[in-house]
Structures are given as structure tokens and as C-alpha cells.
VOVEX-513218 format. One line per 2 residues: number of its first residue (from 1); for each residue x, y, z of N, C-alpha, C, O. Coordinates in steps of 0.001 Angstrom, whole numbers, plus 500000, padded with zeros to 6 digits. Last residue first. Layout:
BEGIN
NUM) X:Y:Z:X:Y:Z:X:Y:Z:X:Y:Z ~ ...
***
This chain:
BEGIN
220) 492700:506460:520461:493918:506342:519874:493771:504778:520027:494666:504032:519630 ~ 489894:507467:521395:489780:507219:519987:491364:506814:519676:491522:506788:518455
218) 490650:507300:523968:489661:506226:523459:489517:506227:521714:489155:505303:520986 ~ 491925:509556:524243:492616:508400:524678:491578:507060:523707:491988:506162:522971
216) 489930:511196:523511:491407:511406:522245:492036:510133:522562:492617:509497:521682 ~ 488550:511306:525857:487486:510756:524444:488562:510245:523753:488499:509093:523324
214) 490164:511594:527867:489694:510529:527966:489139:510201:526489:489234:509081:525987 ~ 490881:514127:527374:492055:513144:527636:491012:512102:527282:491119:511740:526110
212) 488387:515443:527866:488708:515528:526670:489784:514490:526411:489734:513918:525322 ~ 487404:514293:530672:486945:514329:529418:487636:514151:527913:487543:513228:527104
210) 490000:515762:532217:489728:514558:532469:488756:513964:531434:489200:512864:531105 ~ 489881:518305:531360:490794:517967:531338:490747:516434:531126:491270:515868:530166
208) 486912:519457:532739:487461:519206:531152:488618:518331:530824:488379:517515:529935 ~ 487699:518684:535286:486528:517695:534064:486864:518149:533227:487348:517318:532459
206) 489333:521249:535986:489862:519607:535490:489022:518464:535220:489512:517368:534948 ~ 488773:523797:535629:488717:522785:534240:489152:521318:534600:489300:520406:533787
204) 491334:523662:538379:490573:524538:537391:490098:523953:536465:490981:523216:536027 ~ 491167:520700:540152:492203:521516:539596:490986:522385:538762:489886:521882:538533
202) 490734:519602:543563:489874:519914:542705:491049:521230:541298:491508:522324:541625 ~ 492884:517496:545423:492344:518742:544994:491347:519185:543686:491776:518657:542660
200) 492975:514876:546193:494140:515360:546749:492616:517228:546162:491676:517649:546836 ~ 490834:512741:545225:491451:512922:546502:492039:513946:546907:491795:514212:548084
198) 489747:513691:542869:488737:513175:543676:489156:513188:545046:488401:513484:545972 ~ 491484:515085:540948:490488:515945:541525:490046:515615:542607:489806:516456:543473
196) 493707:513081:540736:493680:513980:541803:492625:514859:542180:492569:515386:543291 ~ 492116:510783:539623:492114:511175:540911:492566:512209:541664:492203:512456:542814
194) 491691:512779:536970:490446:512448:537480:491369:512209:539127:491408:513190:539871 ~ 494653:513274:536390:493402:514132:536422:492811:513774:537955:493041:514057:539130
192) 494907:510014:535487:495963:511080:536630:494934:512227:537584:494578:512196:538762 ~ 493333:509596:533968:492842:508946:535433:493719:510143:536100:493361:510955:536953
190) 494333:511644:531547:493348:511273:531952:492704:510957:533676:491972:511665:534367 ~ 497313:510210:531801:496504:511778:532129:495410:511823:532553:495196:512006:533751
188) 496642:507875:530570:497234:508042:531909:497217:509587:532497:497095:509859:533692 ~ 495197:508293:528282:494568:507588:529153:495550:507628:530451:494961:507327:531489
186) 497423:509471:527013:496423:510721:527279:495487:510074:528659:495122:510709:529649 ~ 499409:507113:526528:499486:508467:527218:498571:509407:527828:498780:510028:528870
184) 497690:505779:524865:497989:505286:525634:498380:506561:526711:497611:506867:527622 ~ 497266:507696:522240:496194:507537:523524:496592:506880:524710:495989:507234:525724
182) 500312:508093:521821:499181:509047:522052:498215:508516:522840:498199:508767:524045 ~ 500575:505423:521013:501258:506008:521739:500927:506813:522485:501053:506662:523700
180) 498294:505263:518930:498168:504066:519942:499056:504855:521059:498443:505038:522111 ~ 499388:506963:517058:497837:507495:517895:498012:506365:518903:497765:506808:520025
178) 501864:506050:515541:501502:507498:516857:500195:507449:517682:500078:507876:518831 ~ 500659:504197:514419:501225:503731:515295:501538:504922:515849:501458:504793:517071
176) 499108:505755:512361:498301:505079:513036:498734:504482:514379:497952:504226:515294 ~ 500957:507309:510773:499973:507666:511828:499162:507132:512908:498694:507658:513917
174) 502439:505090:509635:503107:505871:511542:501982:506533:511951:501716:506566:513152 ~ 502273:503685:507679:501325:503627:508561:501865:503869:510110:501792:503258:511176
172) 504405:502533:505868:503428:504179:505300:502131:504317:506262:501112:504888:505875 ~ 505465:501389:507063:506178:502356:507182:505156:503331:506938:504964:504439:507437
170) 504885:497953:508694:504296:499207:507631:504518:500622:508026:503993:501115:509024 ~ 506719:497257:510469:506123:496163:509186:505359:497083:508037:505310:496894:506821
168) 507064:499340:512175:508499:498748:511583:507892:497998:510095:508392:498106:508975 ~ 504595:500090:513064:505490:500828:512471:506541:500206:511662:506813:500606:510529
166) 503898:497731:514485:503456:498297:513230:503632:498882:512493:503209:498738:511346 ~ 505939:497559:516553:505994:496368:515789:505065:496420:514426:505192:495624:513495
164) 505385:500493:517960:506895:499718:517251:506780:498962:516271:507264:499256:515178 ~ 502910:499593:518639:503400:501336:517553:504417:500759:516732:504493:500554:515521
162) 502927:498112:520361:501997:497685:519063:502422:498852:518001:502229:498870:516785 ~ 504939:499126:522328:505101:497943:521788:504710:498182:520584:505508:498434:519681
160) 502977:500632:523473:504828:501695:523080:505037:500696:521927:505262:501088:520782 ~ 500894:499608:524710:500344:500617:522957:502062:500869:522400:502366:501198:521254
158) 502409:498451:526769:501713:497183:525756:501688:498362:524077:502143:498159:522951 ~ 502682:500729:527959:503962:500088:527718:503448:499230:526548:504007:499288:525453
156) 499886:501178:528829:500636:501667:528090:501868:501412:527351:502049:501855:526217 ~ 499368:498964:529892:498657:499142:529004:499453:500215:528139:499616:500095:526925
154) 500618:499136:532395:500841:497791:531720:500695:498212:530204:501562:497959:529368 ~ 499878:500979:533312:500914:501125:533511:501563:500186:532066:502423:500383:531208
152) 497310:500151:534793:497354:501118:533426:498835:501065:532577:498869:501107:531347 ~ 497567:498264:536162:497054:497646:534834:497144:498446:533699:497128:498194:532494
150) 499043:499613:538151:500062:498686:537246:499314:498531:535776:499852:498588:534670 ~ 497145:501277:538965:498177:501712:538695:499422:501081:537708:500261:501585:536961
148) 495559:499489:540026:495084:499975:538736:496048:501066:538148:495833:501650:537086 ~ 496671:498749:542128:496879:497361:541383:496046:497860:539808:495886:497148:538816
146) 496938:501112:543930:498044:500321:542839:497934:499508:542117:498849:499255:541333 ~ 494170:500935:544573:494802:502440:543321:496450:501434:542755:496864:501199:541619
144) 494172:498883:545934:493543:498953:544701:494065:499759:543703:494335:499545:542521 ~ 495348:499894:548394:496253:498877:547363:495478:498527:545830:496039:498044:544847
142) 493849:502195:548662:495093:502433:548553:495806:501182:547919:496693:501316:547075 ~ 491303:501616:548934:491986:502507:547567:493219:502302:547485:493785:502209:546395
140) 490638:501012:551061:490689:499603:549758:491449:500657:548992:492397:500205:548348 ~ 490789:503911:552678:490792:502741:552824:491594:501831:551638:492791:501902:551362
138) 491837:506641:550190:491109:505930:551468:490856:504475:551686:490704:503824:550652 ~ 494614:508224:549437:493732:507593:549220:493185:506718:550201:493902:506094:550983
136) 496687:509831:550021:495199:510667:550402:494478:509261:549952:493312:509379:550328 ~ 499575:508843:549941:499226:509025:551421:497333:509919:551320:496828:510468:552299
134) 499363:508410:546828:498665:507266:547681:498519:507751:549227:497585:507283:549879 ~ 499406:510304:545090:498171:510265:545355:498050:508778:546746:497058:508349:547335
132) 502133:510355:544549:501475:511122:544843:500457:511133:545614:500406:511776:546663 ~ 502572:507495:544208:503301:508480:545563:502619:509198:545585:502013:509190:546657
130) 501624:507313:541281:501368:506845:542612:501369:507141:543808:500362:507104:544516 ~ 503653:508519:540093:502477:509101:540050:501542:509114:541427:501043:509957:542172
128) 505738:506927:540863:506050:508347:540960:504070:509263:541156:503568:510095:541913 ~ 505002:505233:539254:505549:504881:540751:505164:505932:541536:504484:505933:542562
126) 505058:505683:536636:503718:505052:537334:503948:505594:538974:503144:506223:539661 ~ 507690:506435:536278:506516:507486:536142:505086:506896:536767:504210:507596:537275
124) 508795:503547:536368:509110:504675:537426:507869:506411:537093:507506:507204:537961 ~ 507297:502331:534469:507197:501799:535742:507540:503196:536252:506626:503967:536544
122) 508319:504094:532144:506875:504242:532387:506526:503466:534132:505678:503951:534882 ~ 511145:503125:532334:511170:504692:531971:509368:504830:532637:509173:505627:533554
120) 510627:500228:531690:511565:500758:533213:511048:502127:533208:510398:502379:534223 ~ 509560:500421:529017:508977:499764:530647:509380:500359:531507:508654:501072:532200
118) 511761:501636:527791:510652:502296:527782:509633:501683:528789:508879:502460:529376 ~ 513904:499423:528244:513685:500818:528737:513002:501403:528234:513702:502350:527874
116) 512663:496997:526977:512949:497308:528441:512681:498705:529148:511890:499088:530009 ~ 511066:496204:524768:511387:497564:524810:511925:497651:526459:511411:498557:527115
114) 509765:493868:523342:509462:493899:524985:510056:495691:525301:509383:496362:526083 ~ 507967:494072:520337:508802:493481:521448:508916:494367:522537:508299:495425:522664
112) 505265:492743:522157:506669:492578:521289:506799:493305:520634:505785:493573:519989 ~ 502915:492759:523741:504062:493570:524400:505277:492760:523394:506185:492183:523992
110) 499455:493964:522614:500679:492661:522738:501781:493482:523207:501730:494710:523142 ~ 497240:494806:522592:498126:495204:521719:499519:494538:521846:500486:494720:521107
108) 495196:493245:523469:495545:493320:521971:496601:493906:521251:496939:493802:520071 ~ 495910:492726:525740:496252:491966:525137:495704:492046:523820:495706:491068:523072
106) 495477:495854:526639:496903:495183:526663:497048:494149:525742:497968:494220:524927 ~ 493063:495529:526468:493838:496648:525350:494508:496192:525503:494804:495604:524463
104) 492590:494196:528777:491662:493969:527288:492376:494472:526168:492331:493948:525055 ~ 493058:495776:530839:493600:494424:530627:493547:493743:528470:494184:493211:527561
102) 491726:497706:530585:492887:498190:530026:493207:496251:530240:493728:495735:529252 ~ 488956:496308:531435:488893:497414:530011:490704:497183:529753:491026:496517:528769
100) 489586:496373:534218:489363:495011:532390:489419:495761:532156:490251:496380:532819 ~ 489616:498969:534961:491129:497758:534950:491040:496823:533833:491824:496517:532935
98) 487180:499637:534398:488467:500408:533543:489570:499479:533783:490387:499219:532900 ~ 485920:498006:536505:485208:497898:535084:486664:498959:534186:486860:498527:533050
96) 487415:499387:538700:487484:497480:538404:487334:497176:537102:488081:496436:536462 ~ 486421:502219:538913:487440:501466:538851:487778:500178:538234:488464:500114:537213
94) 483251:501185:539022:484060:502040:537728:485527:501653:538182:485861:500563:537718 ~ 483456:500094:541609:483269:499357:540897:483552:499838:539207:483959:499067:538338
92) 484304:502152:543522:485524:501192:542910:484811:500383:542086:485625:499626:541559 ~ 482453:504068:542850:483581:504544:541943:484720:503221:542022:485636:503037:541220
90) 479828:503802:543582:480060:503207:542597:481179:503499:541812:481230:503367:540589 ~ 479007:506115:544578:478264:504948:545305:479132:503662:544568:479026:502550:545085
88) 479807:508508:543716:479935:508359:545249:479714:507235:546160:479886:507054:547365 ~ 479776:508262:541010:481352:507751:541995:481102:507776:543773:481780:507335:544700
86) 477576:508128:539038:477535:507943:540362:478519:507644:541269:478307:506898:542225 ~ 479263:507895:536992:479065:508951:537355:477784:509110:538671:477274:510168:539043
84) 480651:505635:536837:481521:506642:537627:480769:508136:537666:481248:509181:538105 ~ 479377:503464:536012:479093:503918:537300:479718:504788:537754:479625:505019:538960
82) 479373:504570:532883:478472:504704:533878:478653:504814:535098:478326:505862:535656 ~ 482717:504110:532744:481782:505274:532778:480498:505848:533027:480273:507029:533290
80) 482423:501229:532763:482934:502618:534341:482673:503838:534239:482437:504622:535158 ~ 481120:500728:530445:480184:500488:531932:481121:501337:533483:480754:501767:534577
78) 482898:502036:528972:481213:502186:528883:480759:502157:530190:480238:503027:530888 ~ 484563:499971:529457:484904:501233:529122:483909:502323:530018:484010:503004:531039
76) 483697:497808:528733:484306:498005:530204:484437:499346:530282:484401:499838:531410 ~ 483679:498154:525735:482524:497848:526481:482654:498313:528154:481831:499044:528705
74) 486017:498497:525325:485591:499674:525217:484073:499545:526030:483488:500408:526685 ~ 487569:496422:525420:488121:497229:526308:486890:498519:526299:486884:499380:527179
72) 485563:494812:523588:485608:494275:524984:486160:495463:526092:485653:495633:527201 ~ 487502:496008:521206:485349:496079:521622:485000:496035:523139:484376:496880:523781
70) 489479:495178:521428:489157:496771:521342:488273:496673:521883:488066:497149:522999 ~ 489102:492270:521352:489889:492657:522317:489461:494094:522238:488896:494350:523301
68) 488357:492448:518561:487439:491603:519863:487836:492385:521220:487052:492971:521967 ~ 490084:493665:517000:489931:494146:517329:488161:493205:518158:487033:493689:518063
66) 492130:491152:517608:492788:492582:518138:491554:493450:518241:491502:494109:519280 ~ 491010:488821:516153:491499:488995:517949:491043:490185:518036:489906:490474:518409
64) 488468:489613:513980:490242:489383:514054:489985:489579:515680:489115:490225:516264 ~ 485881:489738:513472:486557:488722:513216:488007:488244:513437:488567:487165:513245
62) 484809:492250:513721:485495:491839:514460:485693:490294:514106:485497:489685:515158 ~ 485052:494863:511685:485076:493737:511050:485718:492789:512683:486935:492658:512810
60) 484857:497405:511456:486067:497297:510997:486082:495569:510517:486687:495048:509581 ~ 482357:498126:512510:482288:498430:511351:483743:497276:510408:483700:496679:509333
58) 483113:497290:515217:482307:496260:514719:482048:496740:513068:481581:495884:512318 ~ 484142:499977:515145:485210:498937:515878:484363:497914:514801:484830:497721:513679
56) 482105:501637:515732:483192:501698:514663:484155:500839:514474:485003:501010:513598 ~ 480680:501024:517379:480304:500589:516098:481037:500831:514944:480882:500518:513764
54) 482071:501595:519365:481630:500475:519095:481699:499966:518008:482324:499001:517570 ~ 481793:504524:519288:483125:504299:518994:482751:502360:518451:483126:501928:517361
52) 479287:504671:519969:479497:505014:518335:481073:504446:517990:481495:504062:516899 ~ 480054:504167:522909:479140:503309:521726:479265:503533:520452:479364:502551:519715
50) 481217:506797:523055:482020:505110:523516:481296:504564:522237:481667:504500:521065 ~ 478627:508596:523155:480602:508643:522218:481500:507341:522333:482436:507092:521572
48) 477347:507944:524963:477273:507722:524135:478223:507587:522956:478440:506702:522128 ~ 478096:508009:527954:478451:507004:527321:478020:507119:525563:478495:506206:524887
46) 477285:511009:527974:478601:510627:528992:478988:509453:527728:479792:509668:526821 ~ 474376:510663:527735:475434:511468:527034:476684:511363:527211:477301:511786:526233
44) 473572:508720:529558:473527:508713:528509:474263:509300:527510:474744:508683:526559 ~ 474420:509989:532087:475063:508971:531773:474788:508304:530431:475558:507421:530054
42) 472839:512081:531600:474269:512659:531796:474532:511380:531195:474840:511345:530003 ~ 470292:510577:531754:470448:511523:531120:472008:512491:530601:472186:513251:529649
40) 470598:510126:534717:470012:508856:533883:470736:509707:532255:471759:509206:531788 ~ 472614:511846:536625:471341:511407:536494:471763:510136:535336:472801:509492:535180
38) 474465:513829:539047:474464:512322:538544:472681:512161:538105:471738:512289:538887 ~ 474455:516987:538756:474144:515973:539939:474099:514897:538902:473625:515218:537812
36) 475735:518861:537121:476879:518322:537977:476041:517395:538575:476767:516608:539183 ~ 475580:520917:533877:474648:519075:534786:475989:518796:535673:477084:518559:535162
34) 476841:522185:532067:475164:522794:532912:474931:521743:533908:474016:521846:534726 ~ 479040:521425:531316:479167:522762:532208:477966:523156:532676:477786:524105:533440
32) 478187:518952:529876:479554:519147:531139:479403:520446:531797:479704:520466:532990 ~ 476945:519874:527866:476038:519036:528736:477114:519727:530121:476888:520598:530961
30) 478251:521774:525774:476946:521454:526147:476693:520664:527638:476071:521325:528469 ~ 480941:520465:525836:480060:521760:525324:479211:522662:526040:479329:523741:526620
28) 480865:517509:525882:481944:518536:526420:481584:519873:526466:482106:520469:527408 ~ 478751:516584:524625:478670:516221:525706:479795:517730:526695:479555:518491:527632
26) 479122:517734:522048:478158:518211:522354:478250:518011:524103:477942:518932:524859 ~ 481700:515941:521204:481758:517597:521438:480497:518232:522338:480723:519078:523202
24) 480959:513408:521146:481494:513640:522511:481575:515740:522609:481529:516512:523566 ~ 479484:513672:519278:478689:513632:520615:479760:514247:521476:479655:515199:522249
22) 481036:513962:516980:479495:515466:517579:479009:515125:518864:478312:515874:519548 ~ 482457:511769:517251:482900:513463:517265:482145:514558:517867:482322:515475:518669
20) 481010:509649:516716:481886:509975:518180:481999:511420:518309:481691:512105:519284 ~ 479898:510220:514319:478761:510242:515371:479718:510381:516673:479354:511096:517606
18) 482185:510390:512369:481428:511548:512752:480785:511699:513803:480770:512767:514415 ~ 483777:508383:512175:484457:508568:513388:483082:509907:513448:482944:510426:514556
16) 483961:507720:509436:483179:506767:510016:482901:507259:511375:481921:506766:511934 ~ 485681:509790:508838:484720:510103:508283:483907:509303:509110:483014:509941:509667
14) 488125:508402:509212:487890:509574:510185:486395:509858:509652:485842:510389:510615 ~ 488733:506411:507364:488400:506032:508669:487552:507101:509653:486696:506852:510501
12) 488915:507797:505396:487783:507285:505344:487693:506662:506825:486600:506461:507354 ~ 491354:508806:505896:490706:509744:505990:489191:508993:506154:488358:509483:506916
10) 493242:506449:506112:492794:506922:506978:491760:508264:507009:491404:508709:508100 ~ 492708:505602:503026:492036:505159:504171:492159:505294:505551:491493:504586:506306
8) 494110:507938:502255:492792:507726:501684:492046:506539:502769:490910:506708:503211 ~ 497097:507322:503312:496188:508504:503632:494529:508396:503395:493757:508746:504288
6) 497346:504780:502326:496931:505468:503186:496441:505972:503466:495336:505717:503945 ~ 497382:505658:499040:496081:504590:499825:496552:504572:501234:495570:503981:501686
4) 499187:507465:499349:498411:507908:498962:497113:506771:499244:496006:507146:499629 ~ 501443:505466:499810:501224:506968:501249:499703:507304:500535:498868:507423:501431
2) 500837:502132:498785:501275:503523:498891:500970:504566:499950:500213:504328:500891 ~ 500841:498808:500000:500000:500000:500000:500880:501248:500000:501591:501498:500973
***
């Protein structure tokens, strides 16, 4: 495949990508700055941008592992994003439901090859992150937050991998092995965000922050 049937099918990809786009914009827009009490209605709008993502996944053809494995991470996805927006009743179970989820991504995106030091380099930023937030986290949180500390941890190192080993076999396809890098990243921002709002401090915009990381993470 040439740069020019590339490009042409990543543009047709982005075209399929319309219904994620307008929602999640409308949700970010629109909904996020008028609705703070948890309803039926948020969590509709909240999850809807996932689902279209779904069907973009099941557009692609799930017949292959990798993307069974997408669907599955995104389904888990879905459902912590529901209960997280009841977090007051239901945030370790959103927790648990995002650990599968990233378990799910991991093993699609496989860890070959293994890249030591880019592991070692992301373990110690996990670690680090961790510290932060672990003398505020409460009770179960505290060995939980680590054991969703590793799964993320995992997940990312797993997208450093799938970039590499796609990149190397198809040259005229780095965009595609940047965005795995990219979201893997943004999804650790993302939670980063989100707990520090929940334990340590509430940051300016940081639902936005925690949103927008999250849609760019889900679409990489």
C-alpha cells in the first residue's frame, strides 16, 4: 500500500468517526458545564461517544482477535463510565470495570517486542504518580489504586510495543502507530486528572481535562 492509499484510508476512517465526534463535542460543550448531579440523562450522554466508537470497531470487522479485544476494552469502558458517574456509590466498581477494560487493550496490543527501557522509563513514572496520590487515598483505595496503577501502567507500555511492531512492518502507517502512543498516554493523564480531583484537589477545568484526555485516549 502507497502513502496515497493510506492517507485515503485513513481519511475514510475519520469520516466513520462523525457520530463519536458530535457527541462527545456536544457532551463537552453542552452538557459538562450545565449538569453536575448524577442522572440517567448525563450517563447517557457521557456514554454515548464510547458506543458510536463500538460501532466503529464492529464496522472494521470483528473477526480478528485485536479488534474483539478493542470492543471488549471499550465495552468496560462504557460500563465505568456509567458507574463513575455515580462515583459516590460506585467509583471502585468504575474502577474494576476500567482495569478490564485496560487488561483487554493490553492483550491486543501485545508487548513485542518487549522495549525494556521504555517499561523501566513508564514503571518509574507510574511509581512516581502513585506516591502522589497514595498518602490521600482511602481505605481499599490504597492497594487497589496500585493494582490499577500497574494495569494502566501495563497498558501503556503494551500501545509503546503495538506502535513499534506496526510501524516497523508498515512504514506508510506511523499515523496510526503514533495514535496508539498518544492515547495510551492521554489515558494516563486522563485517570491522573480524574484522581487527583477526587482525593488530593479539585484543579481549574479539570473535568474538562479529564473528558477531553479521555474521548482522544479512546479514539487512539
Amino acid at each position: 500500500m502507497d502513502l496515497f492509499q493510506a492517507t485515503a484510508q485513513l481519511f475514510g476512517s475519520f469520516l466513520t468517526l462523525i457520530p463519536f465526534a458530535l457527541t462527545s463535542i456536544f457532551y463537552l460543550l453542552y452538557w459538562l458545564p450545565l449538569v453536575s448531579a448524577p442522572s440517567a440523562t448525563t450517563l447517557l450522554f457521557k456514554c454515548l461517544p464510547i458506543v458510536f466508537l463500538w460501532l466503529f470497531v464492529i464496522r472494521q470487522g470483528i473477526h480478528k482477535s485485536y479488534n474483539r479485544r478493542i470492543l471488549g476494552g471499550l465495552v468496560f469502558s462504557c460500563v465505568g463510565d456509567a458507574l463513575l458517574v455515580y462515583d459516590d456509590r460506585y467509583f471502585v466498581q468504575g474502577l474494576l470495570a476500567f482495569a478490564v477494560a485496560h487488561g483487554l487493550y493490553s492483550m491486543a496490543f501485545g508487548l513485542r517486542p518487549l522495549r525494556a527501557k521504555v517499561g523501566g522509563t513508564l514503571g518509574v513514572v507510574a511509581l512516581v504518580s502513585y506516591s502522589f496520590l497514595y498518602p490521600v487515598l482511602p481505605g481499599v483505595l490504597t492497594w487497589l489504586g496500585f493494582f490499577y496503577s500497574v494495569m494502566l501502567f501495563v497498558m501503556v507500555w503494551c500501545a509503546f510495543a503495538r506502535a513499534d511492531r506496526y510501524a516497523a512492518k508498515r512504514k506508510t502507517h506511523l499515523a496510526w502507530a503514533g495514535m496508539w502512543v498518544v492515547g495510551g498516554i492521554l489515558f494516563w493523564l486522563s485517570d491522573f486528572v480524574l484522581a487527583w480531583n477526587a482525593f488530593r484537589s479539585r484543579l481549574p477545568g479539570g473535568n474538562y481535562i479529564v473528558m477531553v484526555t479521555y474521548y482522544a485516549a479512546q479514539l487512539g
